[in-house]
N, C-alpha and C positions, 0 to 999 in steps of 0.2 A: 682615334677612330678613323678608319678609311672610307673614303667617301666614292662612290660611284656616279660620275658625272656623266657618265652615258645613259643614268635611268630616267625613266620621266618625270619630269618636274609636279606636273598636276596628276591627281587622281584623277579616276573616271566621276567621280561624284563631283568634283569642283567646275570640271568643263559643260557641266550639264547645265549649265544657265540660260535660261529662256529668254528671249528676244525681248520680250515687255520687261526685263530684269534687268537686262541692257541699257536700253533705253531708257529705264526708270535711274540708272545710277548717273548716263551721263547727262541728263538731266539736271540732276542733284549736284556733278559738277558746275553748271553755266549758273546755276541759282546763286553762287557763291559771290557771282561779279558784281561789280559796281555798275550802276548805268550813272555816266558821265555826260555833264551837255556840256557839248563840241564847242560852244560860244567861250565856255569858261576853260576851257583845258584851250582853246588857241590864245587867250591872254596871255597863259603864261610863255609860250614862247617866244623868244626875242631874234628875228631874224637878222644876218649879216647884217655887214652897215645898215643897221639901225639908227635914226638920232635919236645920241642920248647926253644932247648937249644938256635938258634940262635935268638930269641926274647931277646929283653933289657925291663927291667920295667923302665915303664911310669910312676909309682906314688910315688911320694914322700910318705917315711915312715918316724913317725916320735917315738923316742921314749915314749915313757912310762911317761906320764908327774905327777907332784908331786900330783895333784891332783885326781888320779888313780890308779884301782888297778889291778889285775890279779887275776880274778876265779879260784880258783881251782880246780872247777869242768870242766868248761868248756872253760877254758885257753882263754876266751875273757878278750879285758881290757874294763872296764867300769869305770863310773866317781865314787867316795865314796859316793856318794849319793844311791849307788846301792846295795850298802853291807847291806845284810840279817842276815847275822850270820859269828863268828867266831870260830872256833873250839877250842878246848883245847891245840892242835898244833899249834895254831896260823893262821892256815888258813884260807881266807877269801871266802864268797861266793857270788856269789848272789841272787837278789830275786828271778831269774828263777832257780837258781838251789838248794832252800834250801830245796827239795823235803826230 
């Protein structure tokens, strides 16, 4: 079916909305919000250097397992499946950094 994208979108009966009809729906949008207190939404952000000496880490680190390596460019450890090249040094890289 061909479609005519030059015709008008609304009818004359849909743009006929009266001002209090308006206003009444965007209304009915704000009602929807939450009111938040400001005290409690800036808790939760944590600005730059922050101290957060008295924080404990939560995540298990584990090390460096036999089937992995460490970039030398970008001192991530990835699996050897990832190594791009080696240098003359001996160093390994990988595929995102053998720029």
């Amino acid at each position: 079916m061909a479609t005519d994208y030059d015709a008008p979108r609304k009818t004359d009966e849909e743009s006929e909305d009266s001002i209090e009809e308006l206003k009444t729906r965007r209304n009915d949008k704000n009602s929807g919000k939450v009111d938040e207190d400001e005290v409690e939404a800036a808790e939760s952000f944590e600005l730059p250097g922050a101290d957060l000496s008295h924080e404990e880490l939560t995540v298990r680190v584990l090390p460096r397992q036999a089937d992995e390596f460490t970039c030398y460019s970008c001192f991530l450890v990835k699996h050897r499946s990832q190594i791009a090249m080696v240098d003359s040094k001996g160093h390994e890289f990988c595929v995102d950094c053998r720029g």
